[in-house]
Structure formats: structure tokens, C-alpha cells
ZAMARGU-4260 file (C-alpha; in steps of 0.2 Angstrom, whole numbers, plus 5000, padded with zeros to 4 digits):
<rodrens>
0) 5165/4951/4778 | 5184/4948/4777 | 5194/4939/4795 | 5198/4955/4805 | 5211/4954/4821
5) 5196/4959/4834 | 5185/4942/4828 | 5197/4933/4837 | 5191/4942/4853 | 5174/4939/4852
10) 5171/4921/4861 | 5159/4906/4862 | 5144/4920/4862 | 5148/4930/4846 | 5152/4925/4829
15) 5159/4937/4817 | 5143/4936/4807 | 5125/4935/4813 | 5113/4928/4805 | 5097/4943/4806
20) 5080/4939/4807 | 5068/4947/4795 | 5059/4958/4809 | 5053/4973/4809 | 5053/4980/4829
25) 5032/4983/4829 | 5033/4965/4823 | 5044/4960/4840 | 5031/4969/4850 | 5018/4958/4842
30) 5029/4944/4845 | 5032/4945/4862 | 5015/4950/4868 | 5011/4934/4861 | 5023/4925/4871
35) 5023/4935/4888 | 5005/4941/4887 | 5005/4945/4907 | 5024/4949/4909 | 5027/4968/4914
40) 5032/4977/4899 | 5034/4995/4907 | 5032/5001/4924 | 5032/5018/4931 | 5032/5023/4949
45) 5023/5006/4953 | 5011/5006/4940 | 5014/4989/4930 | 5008/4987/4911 | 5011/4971/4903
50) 5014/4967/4887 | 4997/4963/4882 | 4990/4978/4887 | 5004/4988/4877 | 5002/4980/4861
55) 4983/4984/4862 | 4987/5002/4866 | 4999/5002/4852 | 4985/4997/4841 | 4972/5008/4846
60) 4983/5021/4842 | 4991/5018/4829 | 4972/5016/4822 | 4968/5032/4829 | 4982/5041/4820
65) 4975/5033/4805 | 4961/5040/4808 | 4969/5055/4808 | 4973/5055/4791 | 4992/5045/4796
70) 4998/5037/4781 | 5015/5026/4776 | 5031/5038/4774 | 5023/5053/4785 | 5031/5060/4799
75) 5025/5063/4818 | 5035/5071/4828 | 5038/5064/4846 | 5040/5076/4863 | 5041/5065/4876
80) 5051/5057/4891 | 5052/5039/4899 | 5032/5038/4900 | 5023/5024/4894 | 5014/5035/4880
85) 5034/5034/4873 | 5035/5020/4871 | 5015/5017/4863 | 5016/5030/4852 | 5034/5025/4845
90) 5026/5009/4839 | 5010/5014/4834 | 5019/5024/4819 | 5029/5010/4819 | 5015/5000/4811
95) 5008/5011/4800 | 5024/5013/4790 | 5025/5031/4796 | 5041/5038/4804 | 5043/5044/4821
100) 5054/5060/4823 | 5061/5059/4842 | 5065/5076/4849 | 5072/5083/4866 | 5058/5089/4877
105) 5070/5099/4886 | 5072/5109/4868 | 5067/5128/4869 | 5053/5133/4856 | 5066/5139/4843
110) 5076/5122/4845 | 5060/5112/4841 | 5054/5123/4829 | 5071/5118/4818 | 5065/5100/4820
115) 5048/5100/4815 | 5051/5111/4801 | 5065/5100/4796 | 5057/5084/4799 | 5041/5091/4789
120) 5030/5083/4804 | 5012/5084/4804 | 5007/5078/4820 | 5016/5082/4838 | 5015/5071/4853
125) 5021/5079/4867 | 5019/5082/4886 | 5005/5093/4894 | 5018/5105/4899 | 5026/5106/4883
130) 5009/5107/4874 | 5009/5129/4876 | 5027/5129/4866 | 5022/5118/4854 | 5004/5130/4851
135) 5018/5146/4853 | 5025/5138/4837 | 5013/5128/4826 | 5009/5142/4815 | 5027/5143/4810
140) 5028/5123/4805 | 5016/5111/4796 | 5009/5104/4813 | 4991/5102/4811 | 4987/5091/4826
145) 4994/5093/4845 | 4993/5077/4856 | 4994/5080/4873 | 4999/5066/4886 | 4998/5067/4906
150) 5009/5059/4917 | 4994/5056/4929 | 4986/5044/4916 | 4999/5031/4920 | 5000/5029/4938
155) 4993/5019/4953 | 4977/5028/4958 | 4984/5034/4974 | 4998/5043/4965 | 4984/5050/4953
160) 4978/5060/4967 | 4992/5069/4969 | 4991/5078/4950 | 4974/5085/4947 | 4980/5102/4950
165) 4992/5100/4935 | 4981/5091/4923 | 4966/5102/4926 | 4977/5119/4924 | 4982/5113/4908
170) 4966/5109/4900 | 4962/5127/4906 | 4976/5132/4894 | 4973/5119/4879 | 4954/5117/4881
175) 4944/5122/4865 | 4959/5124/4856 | 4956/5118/4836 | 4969/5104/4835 | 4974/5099/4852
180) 4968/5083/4856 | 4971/5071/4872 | 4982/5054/4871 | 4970/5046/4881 | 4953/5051/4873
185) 4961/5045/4857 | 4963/5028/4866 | 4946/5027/4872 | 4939/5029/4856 | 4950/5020/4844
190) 4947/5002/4838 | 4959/4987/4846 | 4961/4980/4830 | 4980/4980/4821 | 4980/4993/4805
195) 4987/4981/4789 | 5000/4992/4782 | 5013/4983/4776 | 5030/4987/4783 | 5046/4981/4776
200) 5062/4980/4784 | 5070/4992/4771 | 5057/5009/4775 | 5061/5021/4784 | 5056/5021/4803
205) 5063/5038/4811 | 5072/5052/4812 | 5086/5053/4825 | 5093/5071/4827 | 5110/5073/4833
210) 5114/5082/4847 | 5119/5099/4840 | 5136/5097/4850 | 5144/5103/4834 | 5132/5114/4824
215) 5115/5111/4820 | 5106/5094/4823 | 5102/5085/4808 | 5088/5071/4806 | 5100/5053/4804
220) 5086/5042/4794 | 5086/5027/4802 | 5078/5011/4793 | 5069/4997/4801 | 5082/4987/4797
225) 5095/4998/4806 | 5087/4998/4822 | 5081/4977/4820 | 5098/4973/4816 | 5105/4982/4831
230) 5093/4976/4843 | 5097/4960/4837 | 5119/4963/4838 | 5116/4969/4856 | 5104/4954/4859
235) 5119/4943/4852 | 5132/4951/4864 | 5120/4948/4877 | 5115/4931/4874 | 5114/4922/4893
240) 5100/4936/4895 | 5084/4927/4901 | 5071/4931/4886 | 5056/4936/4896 | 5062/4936/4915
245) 5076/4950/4915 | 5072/4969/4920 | 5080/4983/4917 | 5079/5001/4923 | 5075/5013/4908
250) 5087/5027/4913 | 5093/5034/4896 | 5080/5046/4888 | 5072/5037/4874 | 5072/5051/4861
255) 5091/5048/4861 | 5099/5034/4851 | 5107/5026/4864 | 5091/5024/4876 | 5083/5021/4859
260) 5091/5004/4855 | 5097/4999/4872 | 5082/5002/4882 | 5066/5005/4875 | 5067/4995/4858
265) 5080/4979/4867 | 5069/4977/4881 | 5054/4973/4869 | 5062/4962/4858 | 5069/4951/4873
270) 5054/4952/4882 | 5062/4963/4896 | 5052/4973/4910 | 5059/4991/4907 | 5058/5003/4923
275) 5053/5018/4916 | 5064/5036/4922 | 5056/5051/4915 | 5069/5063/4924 | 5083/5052/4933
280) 5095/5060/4948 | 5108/5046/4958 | 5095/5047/4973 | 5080/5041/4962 | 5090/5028/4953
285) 5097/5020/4969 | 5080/5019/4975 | 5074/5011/4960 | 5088/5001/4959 | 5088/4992/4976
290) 5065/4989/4974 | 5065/4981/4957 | 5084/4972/4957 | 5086/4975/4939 | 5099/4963/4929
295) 5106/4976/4920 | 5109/4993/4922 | 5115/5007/4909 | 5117/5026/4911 | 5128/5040/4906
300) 5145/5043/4916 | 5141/5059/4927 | 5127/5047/4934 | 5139/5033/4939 | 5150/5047/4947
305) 5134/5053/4954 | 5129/5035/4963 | 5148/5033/4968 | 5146/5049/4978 | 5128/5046/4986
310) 5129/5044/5004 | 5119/5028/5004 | 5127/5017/4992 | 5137/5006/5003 | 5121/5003/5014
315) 5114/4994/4999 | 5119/4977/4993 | 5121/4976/4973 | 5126/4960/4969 | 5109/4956/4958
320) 5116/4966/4945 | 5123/4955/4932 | 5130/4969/4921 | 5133/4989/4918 | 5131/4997/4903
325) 5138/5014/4897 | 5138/5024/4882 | 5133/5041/4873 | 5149/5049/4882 | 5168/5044/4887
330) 5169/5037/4905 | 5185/5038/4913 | 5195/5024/4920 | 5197/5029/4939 | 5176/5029/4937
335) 5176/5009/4930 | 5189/5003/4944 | 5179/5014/4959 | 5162/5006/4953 | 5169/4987/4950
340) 5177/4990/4969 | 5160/4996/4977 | 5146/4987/4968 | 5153/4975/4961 | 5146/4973/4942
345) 5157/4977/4927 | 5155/4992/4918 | 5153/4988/4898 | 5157/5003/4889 | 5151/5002/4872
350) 5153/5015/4857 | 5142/5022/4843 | 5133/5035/4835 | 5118/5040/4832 | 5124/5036/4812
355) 5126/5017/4819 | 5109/5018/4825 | 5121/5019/4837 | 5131/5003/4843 | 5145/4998/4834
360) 5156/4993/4847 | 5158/4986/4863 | 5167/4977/4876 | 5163/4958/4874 | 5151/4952/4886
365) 5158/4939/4897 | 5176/4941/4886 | 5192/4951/4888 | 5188/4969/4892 | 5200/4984/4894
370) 5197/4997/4902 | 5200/5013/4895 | 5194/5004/4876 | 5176/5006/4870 | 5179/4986/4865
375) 5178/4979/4849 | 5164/4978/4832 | 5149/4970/4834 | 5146/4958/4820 | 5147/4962/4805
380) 5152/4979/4808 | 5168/4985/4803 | 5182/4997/4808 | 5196/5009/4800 | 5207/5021/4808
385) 5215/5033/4794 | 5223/5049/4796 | 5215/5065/4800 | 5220/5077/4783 | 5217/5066/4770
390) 5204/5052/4777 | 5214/5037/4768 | 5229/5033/4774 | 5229/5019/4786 | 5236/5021/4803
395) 5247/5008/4812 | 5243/5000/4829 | 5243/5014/4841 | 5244/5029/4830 | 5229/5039/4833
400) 5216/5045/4817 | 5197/5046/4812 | 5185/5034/4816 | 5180/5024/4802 | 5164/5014/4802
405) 5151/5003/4791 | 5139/4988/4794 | 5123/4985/4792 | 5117/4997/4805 | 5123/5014/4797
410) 5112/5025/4794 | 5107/5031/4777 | 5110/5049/4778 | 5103/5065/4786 | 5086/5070/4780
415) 5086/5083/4766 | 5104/5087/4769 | 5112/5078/4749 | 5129/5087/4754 | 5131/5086/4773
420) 5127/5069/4768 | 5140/5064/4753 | 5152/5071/4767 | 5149/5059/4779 | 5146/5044/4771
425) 5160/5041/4759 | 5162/5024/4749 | 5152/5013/4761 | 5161/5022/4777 | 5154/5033/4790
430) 5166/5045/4795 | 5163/5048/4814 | 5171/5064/4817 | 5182/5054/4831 | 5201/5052/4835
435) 5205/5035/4839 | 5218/5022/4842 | 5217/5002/4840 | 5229/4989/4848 | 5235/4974/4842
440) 5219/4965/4847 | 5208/4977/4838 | 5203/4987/4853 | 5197/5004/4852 | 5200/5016/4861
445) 5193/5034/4860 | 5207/5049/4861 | 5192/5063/4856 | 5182/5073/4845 | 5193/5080/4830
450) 5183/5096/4834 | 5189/5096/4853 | 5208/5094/4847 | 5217/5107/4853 | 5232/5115/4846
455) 5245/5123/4856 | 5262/5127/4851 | 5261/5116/4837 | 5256/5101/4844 | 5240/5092/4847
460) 5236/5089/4864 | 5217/5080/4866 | 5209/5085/4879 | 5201/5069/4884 | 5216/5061/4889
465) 5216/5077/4902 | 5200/5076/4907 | 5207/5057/4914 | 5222/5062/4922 | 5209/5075/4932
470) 5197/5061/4937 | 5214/5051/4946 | 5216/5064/4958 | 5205/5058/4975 | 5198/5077/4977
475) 5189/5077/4959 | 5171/5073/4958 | 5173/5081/4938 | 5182/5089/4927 | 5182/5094/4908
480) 5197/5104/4898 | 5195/5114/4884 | 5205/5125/4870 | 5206/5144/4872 | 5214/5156/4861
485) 5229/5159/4864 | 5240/5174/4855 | 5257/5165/4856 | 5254/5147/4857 | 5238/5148/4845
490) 5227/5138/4858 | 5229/5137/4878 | 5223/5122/4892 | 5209/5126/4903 | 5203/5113/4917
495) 5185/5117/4922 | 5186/5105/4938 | 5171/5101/4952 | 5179/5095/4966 | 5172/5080/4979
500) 5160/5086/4991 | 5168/5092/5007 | 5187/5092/4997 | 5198/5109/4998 | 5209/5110/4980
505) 5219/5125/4975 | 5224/5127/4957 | 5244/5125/4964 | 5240/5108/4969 | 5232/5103/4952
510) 5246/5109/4943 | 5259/5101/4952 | 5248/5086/4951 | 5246/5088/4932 | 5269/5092/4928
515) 5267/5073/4937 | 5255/5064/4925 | 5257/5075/4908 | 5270/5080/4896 | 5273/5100/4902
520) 5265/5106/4885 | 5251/5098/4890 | 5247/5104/4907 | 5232/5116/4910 | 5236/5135/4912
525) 5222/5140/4919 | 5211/5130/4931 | 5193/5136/4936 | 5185/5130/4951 | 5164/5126/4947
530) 5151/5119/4957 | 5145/5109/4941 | 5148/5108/4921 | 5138/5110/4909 | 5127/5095/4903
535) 5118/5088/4888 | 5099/5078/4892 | 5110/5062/4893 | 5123/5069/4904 | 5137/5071/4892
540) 5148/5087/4897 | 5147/5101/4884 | 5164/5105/4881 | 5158/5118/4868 | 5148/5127/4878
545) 5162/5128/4890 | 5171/5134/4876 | 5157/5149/4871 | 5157/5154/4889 | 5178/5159/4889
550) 5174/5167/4875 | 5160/5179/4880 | 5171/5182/4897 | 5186/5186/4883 | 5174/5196/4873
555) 5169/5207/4890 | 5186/5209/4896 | 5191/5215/4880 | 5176/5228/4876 | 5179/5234/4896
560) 5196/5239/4891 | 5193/5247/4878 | 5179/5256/4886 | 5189/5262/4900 | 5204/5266/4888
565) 5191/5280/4880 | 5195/5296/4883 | 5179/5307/4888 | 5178/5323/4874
</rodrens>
């Protein structure tokens, strides 16, 4: 890779080129179950496993899925949340060759059955509670087999007591059902030997699906060498980690890229012990926090903004965290200063997609970091920003464009999607879809979606840099703006705005606050008060479906009218 401005920026820890180890991640496992055979690999709600016993887990399922007629290149589907059989079942397909297919849990049945049909999975692992909408849909895909995981199974025996009721009304539901088969059972009666497939770095090892923020989600086919070499960038940015001695908390949901790379599949290769959080809230993670002292933390913003307001955080000392990681939305400034003030660790955004499987930048651990900027490349990723109509012209420092990105972490398409896919990835480049500007020093910063830009009087106004102004004023807790038609200007701002607890805003005060910070084209016209915005799994504000909601008000209003201006016969 050519001498780009950003290598300059990188420091003692990073070269612009890293030199990747030939491992596959099930082979990491293996690799440090051999080192740290007691070390605590997972723990959830004070159950510890170590890593010895994960790797046997992992084996005896992946032998039971063999079993099960499982062979290199099929696909099984994944239901799950933070829960040790996660993690196991991930690497069990990881080591036959077969490809896990991660999906939400939260997902309605029509939202799954898209996936699975789409993924062309064969098996399902999911949730007890999820097993009934996986049945409600099966004979509508190619599942054949249902595998049904407790949460119960992994706890202490005292908290075990505390979910019979659960467990027993869903065997009621599932039992003698052809097809549906328990996680644990399959355990039980599966071999602890390692099934010999041979798996190469250049096979596939999942399917990621997009969010759906834009359209449907599609399946990102992610090899194992896009998520090893990943791992392995992050673990270079990283580097004064302690292999073997660090914990982290596992906050971000695994079936999402970013909890993907940077919890669940890091923390193996390092040797970490990963604080497992099926569903987190600020008050859980405190509590987590402050009992297990992990080294580094990493969540989505609105869980930041939520600690930040929890009444117990200065009670707490937070010192032991080393370093704070965010990613899979945009964070606002006023959010890094507040934190960096009141506990102390550094906020690292980072940026990525799930294409990028998904880091491909980050500010330098340890190095200069600007807030505001998303950081630099990892090595051997590069970076382009190039104007939005025609996707080649370059654009100078400053000037915002599309994102532009390639390494050895992208992706290799979407599955069964040839066009979708040709648009996408063009002569070696992803194209993100993002508007973005780069500084002198090869800094990115993130201006927004091309999809959110709104256009109002003929000029393009983002609403992110909005949505920052918003988050400066004391009395904000959140806020998010959108587009709306608009019959004279084409498009309109509208500031959706949850104020602090306790705080009194009128929309005269946000205005006159806005005219102060923002050009006046810019400025919201209507401002909406709400007790709370509308959120992906991973906490990342739906600007869209903020959008969709406008539009069914407008689309009411506008029927009413015409209702009422029917005269009866």
C-alpha cells in the first residue's frame, strides 16, 4: 500500500502494514484454550466458564451438528443474545466450515422469515422464547431442525431456582414437537473430540445482515479471513492489552458486526474474560461495571448518555477503566467531553461497516485523537472521499463526499444479491453510503447518511451536524432531526428532542438557541418534544422511522381534511 498522510499518525504501536497471521478464529479458540485452560472465558450473572471448558462445548457441538447431517458451506441460522450458547454455537459452525447466519432476536416472525429464507439456513438456534416464532414460521423456510437454548442452563445454581417456571412452560409448548431439539441434551450426548474439517482462511464464515435502516437487510458474506484480520487490526491498535488478564464487559449484541469483532471474537483471540449482557440498561451496566473492574468498555452512544444521567455514577470510582470504546452510531462531542470529565477514560470512537467486517477506522490508541473524527485507517485499509453525483471525483481537505473504503477486511458481497452487489463494490472500493470530510491529517470525520441528507431551498443541510448543536444545549438528554416534505422549500427541519430529566424546554428557547449556533437555513421549523426516540437493538436512533411516523401524521391530517371537506348527499 502506497504512503498515505494518516500513516503519519499512527505511532510506535501501528505500522501502516500488519503483518496477518494465517488463523482462522475457531483456531484462536483452540489456541488460547491451550494457553489459559482455567482463565474465565465468559461469565454470565456470576457464573464463570473458562476457556477450557468452552472449547469442549464447542466441540461437542460442533460434532453434534455434524451429527445432524451439518456439512462445510451449510448455513445455520443464529437467534440468540449475549448467552454463553452464543458464543459456542458461533464456533462450533465455525469448525465444521459451515457458516453461521447471525439474526436479531428481537426480529418479528416476518423479519426472520426474510433471513432464513434468504440465508437458505437449515438449522435454527435460537431462545426458548423465540422457539414458538421460529415453529410459527418453519413451514414457510428450509429449517428442518429447531434448537432451543435456556438461559437457566448457564447460571449459578441459586439463580437456577429462580426459572423453572419459564423452562418448564416451554417445554409444555415445544415438547414432542418433530424437530425441536434441546442445546443441552445435544451436549450431553455429543462426543468431546474436534470434528477434522478443514477450514481455510478464504471460506466463508457468516452471514452478517445489515440493519434494514435503509431497505431490506441483506446477508454481507464475511470470510474467515475478514473477520481474523480484523480481530487481528483491532488487536494491533490495542497492543499494551494484557493477553490473558484483561476483562471486558460484552455489551454490544453479538449478532451485530460491531459486538461481533470487538467483543465476542477479540476477547477470544486475546484471551480476554468477556462479561456477558444479554439485554443491557445504564443501571445493569453500572452494576457490572463497578463488580468485575473491566479494562475496557465499549457501547453504543444513547448508553453512554444513559450512565451520564444515572443518579449513581459519581458515587462510583472508574479509574480501572483503561479505555472506552464506541461504534455502530455517531456520538456527539458534548457526550465525549461530559464522560472524559466524570469518569475519566477516553472515549475511542471508531468507524466501520458491517461491509468492513466492520472496522475500518479508529482514533489511535494512546495517539492524537480528535473529537468529533472517527480517527484514521487501520492498517492496510485505505480511504477516498469523492463527490456524491458521480462517485470519482476527488474531494479536497475539508469538502464533504462519499465514503470510500477497501482493505483486506471488505467483505465479498451480499449473498445472492449479483446486482445490489456490482453497486456497492466497485473497482476494489466499498462505497459506504456515508458523507464525510478528511483534514489535513487524514482524519475522518462523519457529516451523515447520503440517505438522511436533507434538502431544503436548495441546499444540503445534514442533519447530524444538527443533531450536535442539540446535544450542547444543558437541558438535552437527546435529540435527532429529520427531513420532511415541505411544498415550498422541497424538504423542512424537524428536531425530535428528549429533554434531561427534571429540565422544562420550550420550542422558543431551542430556536433562539439554534439562530445562535446555525446558519438560519438550517434551523429546525418544527420542534417535538418526546419522552424517548426511536432505537435500533444497538441503540442507534432510527431517523427513518422518525421519518415514516411524520409521514403517517401528514397522511392523517391530509385524509381528515378532506373527509370533513365532503359534503354529505
Amino acid at each position: 500500500m502506497e504512503a498515505r498522510v494518516w500513516h503519519k499518525a499512527y505511532g510506535p504501536q501501528l505500522s501502516p502494514h500488519l503483518e496477518v497471521q494465517n488463523l482462522t478464529l475457531p483456531e484462536a479458540l483452540e489456541r488460547t484454550a491451550g494457553k489459559y485452560p482455567e482463565h474465565g472465558a465468559l461469565i454470565l450473572m456470576g457464573r464463570t466458564i473458562t476457556y477450557r471448558q468452552l472449547d469442549d462445548a464447542v466441540n461437542r457441538f460442533s460434532a453434534a451438528l455434524s451429527k445432524l447431517g451439518i456439512r462445510k458451506g451449510d448455513k445455520v441460522a443464529i437467534v440468540l443474545p449475549n448467552i454463553p450458547q452464543m458464543v459456542i454455537a458461533t464456533y462450533a459452525i465455525f469448525r465444521l466450515g459451515a457458516v453461521a447466519v447471525m439474526n436479531n432476536p428481537l426480529y418479528t416472525e416476518r423479519e426472520l422469515e426474510h433471513q432464513l429464507n434468504d440465508s437458505d439456513s437449515t438449522i435454527a438456534v435460537c431462545m426458548d422464547l423465540i422457539t414458538p416464532r421460529i415453529l410459527a414460521i418453519r413451514d414457510r423456510t428450509q429449517i428442518k431442525t429447531i434448537i432451543s437454548c435456556h438461559i437457566r442452563d448457564y447460571l449459578p445454581f441459586p439463580m437456577k431456582q429462580l426459572f423453572p417456571i419459564v423452562k418448564k412452560r416451554m417445554h409444555r409448548k415445544t415438547r414432542g414437537m418433530e424437530g425441536v431439539l434441546e442445546f443441552t441434551d445435544l451436549l450431553r450426548g455429543a462426543p468431546s473430540g474436534p470434528p477434522r474439517t478443514k477450514v481455510s482462511m478464504d471460506d466463508l464464515a457468516c452471514l452478517m445482515y445489515t440493519g434494514g435502516t435503509t431497505g431490506v437487510s441483506k446477508g454481507v458474506m464475511l470470510s474467515h479471513a475478514n473477520i481474523s484480520v480484523n480481530v487481528q487490526q483491532l488487536s494491533a491498535l490495542l497492543s499494551d492489552a494484557e493477553e490473558g488478564k484483561e476483562t471486558i464487559i460484552g455489551i454490544l449484541p453479538f449478532f451485530h458486526a460491531a459486538g461481533f469483532t470487538a467483543a465476542m471474537n477479540y476477547c477470544i483471540y486475546r484471551g480476554f474474560t468477556n462479561v456477558l449482557v444479554p439485554r443491557p440498561d445504564p443501571d445493569t451496566l453500572l452494576k457490572l461495571t463497578v463488580k468485575y473492574r473491566p479494562a475496557y468498555f465499549g457501547c453504543v452512544p444513547t448508553l453512554y448518555v444513559g450512565i451520564l444521567n444515572h443518579p449513581d455514577l459519581s458515587k462510583h470510582d472508574l479509574s480501572f477503566i483503561k479505555a472506552c470504546i464506541s461504534g455502530a452510531a455517531p456520538l456527539a462531542v458534548e457526550t465525549i467531553r461530559e464522560w472524559g470529565e466524570r469518569v475519566g477514560a477516553p472515549i475511542i470512537e471508531v468507524y466501520g461497516m458491517t461491509e468492513m467486517s466492520p472496522i475500518s477506522h479508529t482514533n489511535p490508541w494512546r495517539g492524537k485523537m480528535k473529537p468529533g473524527s472517527v480517527g484514521i485507517p487501520l492498517p492496510d485499509t485505505d480511504c477516498r472521499i469523492v463527490d456524491v453525483d458521480t462517485g470519482t471525483r476527488e474531494m479536497g481537505v475539508g469538502e464533504p463526499g462519499e465514503i470510500l473504503l477497501k482493505g483486506p477486511q471488505m467483505a465479498r458481497g451480499y449473498y445472492k444479491k449479483p446486482e445490489e452487489t456490482a453497486e456497492a463494490f466497485r473497482d476494489g472500493w466499498f462505497h459506504t453510503g456515508d458523507i464525510g470530510t478528511m483534514d489535513e491529517e487524514g482524519y475522518l470525520f462523519i457529516v451523515d447518511r447520503k440517505k438522511d441528507m436533507i434538502i431544503a431551498g436548495g441546499f444540503n443541510i445534514y442533519p447530524r451536524e444538527i443533531d450536535e448543536i442539540l446535544y450542547e444545549h444543558p437541558k438535552v438528554k437527546e435529540a435527532c432531526a429529520v427531513g420532511l416534505p415541505d411544498p415550498y422549500r422541497g424538504e423542512t427541519v424537524k428536531a425530535f428532542i428528549v429533554p434531561r430529566d427534571g429540565a422544562t424546554l420550550t420550542e422558543e428557547e431551542i430556536t433562539a438557541y439554534c439562530r445562535e449556533k446555525l446558519a438560519a437555513y438550517k434551523v429546525p421549523k418544527e420542534i417535538e418534544f418526546v419522552e424517548d426516540l426511536p432505537k435500533s437493538t444497538i441503540g442507534k436512533v432510527l431517523r427513518r422511522e422518525l421519518r415514516e411516523i411524520e409521514a403517517k401524521k401528514t397522511k392523517g391530517k391530509t385524509q381528515g381534511a378532506t373527509e370533513a371537506g365532503r359534503v354529505s348527499p
